[in-house]
C-alpha positions in Angstrom: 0.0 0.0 0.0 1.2 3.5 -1.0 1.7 6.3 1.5 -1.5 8.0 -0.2 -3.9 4.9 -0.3 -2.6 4.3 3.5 -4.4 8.6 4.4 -7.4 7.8 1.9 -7.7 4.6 3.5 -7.3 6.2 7.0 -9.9 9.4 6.0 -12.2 7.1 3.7 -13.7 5.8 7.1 -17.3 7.8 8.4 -16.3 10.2 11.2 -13.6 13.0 11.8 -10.8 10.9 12.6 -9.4 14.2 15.3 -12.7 15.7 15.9 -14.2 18.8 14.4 -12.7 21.1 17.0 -9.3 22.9 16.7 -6.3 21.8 18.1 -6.0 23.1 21.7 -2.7 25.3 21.1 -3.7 26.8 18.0 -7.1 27.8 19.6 -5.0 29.3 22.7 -3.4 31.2 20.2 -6.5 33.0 18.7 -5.6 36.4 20.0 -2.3 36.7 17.0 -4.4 35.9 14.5 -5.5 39.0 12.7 -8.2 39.0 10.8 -8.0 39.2 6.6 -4.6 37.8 6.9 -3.5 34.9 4.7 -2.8 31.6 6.7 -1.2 28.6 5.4 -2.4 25.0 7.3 -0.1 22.7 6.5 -1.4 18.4 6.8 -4.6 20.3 7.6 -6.1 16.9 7.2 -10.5 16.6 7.6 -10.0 20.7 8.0 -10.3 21.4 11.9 -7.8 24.3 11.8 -7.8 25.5 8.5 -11.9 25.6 9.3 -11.0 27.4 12.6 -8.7 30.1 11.1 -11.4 30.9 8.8 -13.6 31.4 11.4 -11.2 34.4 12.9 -11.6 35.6 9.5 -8.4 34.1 8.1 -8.1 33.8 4.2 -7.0 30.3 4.6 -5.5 27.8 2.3 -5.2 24.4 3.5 -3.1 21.7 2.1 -2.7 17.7 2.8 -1.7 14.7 1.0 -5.1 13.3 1.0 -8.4 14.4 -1.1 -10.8 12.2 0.5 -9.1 14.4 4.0 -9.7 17.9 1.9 -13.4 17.0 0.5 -14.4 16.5 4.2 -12.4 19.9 5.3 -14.6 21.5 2.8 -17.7 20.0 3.8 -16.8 20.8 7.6 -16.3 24.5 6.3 -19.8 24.6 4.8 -21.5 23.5 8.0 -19.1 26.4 9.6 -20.2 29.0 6.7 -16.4 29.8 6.4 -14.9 29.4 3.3 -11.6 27.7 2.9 -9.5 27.1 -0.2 -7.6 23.1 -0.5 -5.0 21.7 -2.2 -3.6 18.6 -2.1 0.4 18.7 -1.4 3.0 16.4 -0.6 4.7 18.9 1.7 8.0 17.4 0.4 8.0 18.6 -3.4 4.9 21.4 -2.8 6.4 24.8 -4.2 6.2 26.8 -1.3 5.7 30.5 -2.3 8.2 33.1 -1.2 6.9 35.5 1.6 3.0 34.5 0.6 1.6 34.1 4.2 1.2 36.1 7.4 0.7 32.5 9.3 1.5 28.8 8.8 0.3 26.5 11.5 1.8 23.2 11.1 -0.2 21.2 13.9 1.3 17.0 14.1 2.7 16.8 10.7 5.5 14.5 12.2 4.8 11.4 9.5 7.9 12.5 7.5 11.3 11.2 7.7 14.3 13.7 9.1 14.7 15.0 5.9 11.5 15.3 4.6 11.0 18.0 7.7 14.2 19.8 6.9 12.6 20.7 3.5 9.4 21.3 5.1 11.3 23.3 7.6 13.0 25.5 4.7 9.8 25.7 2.9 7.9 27.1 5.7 11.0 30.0 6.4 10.5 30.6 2.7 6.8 30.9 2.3 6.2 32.9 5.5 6.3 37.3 5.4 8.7 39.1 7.1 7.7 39.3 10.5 5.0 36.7 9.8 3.6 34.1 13.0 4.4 30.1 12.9 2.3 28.2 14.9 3.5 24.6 15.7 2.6 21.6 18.0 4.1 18.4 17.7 5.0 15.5 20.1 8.2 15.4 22.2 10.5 12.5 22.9 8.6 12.3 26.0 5.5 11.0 24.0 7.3 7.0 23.5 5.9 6.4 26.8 2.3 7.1 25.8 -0.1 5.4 23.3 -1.8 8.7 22.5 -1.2 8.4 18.7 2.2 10.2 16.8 4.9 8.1 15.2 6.7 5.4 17.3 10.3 6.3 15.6 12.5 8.6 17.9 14.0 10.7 14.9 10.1 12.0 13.3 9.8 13.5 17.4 10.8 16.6 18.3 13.7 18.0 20.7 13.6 21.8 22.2 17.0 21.8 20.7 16.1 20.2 17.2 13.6 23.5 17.3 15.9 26.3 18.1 18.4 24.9 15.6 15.6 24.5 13.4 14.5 28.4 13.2 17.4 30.2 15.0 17.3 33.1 12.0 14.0 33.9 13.0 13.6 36.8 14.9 11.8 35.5 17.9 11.2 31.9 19.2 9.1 30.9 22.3 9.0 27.1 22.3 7.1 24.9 25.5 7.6 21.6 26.5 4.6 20.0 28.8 2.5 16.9 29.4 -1.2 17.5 28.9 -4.4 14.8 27.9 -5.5 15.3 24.6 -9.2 14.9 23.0 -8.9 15.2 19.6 -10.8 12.4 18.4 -10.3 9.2 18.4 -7.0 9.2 16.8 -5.4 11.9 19.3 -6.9 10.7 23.0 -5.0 10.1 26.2 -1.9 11.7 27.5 0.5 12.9 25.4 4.4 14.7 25.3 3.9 17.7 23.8 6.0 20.8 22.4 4.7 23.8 21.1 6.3 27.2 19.3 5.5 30.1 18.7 7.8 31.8 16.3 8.4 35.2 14.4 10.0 35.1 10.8 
């Protein structure tokens, strides 16, 4: 099975696979996001945060690897009446735009090998405006003790210092390292090792 048949399998089942609600640090981050700016949700999956930016009046453009994922983002954003735009990306060879966004939130994209994230890495730096906000959660090492969903492989986790190497040109970088329980669905429940950062091209 490819890598694609493997997320339309996965998002071909009934049901929002990590709920219909926003991730919990994105929505704690609602008061930097300005309306009318453009915002970039990258593996924005069944649409839960690219649906959620829209609603703070975001012109959002989501992007994942899987259509069957986008087509329920879409219909997610019609019962929201937000508007969203989709496109399916493999965040690996996807043309990032120079300086096209004021935000990217890139919320447990952590399926990619090492070097997959470095050009995912570069491509956010690239796509992002001067002074422009990167929201980003993902799981800490911490998170091979749990069974809270995330990849099992120690290298796809992240490190506070794999982070701050990661984006030391950017002009500011908070990042936060904490245990909390998730409930994001079924796919994303339990305790979990998580790291979050906020950053400042």
């Amino acid at each position: 099975m490819s890598e694609l048949e493997r997320w339309e399998a996965r998002f071909s089942a009934p049901g929002y696979h990590f709920g219909t609600e926003p991730n919990a640090f994105l929505e704690s981050k609602a008061h930097l996001l300005k309306p009318g700016r453009k915002a970039l949700s990258i593996a924005d999956g069944e649409g839960r945060n690219g649906v959620f930016l829209a609603e703070q009046g975001l012109d959002v453009l989501a992007l994942d690897f899987s259509p069957t994922a986008l087509a329920k983002a879409r219909a997610l954003a019609k019962e929201r009446n937000v508007t969203i735009r989709t496109e399916q990306a493999d965040l690996e060879t996807w043309n990032w735009p120079a300086e096209a966004f004021d935000v990217v939130v890139a919320i447990f994209f952590q399926f990619c090998a090492p070097s997959a994230r470095q050009k995912i890495f570069a491509g956010i730096k690239r796509t992002l405006k001067p002074g422009g906000l990167l929201l980003l959660e993902g799981y800490g090492l911490g998170q091979l003790q749990y069974k809270s969903g995330g990849p099992s492989e120690p290298d796809r986790l992240y490190t506070r210092a794999l982070l701050e190497q990661a984006f030391a040109d950017f002009s500011s970088v908070e990042i936060t390292e904490y245990d909390s329980e998730l409930q994001e669905g079924s796919r994303h429940s339990g305790m979990a090792a998580l790291i979050d950062l906020v950053g400042r091209k």
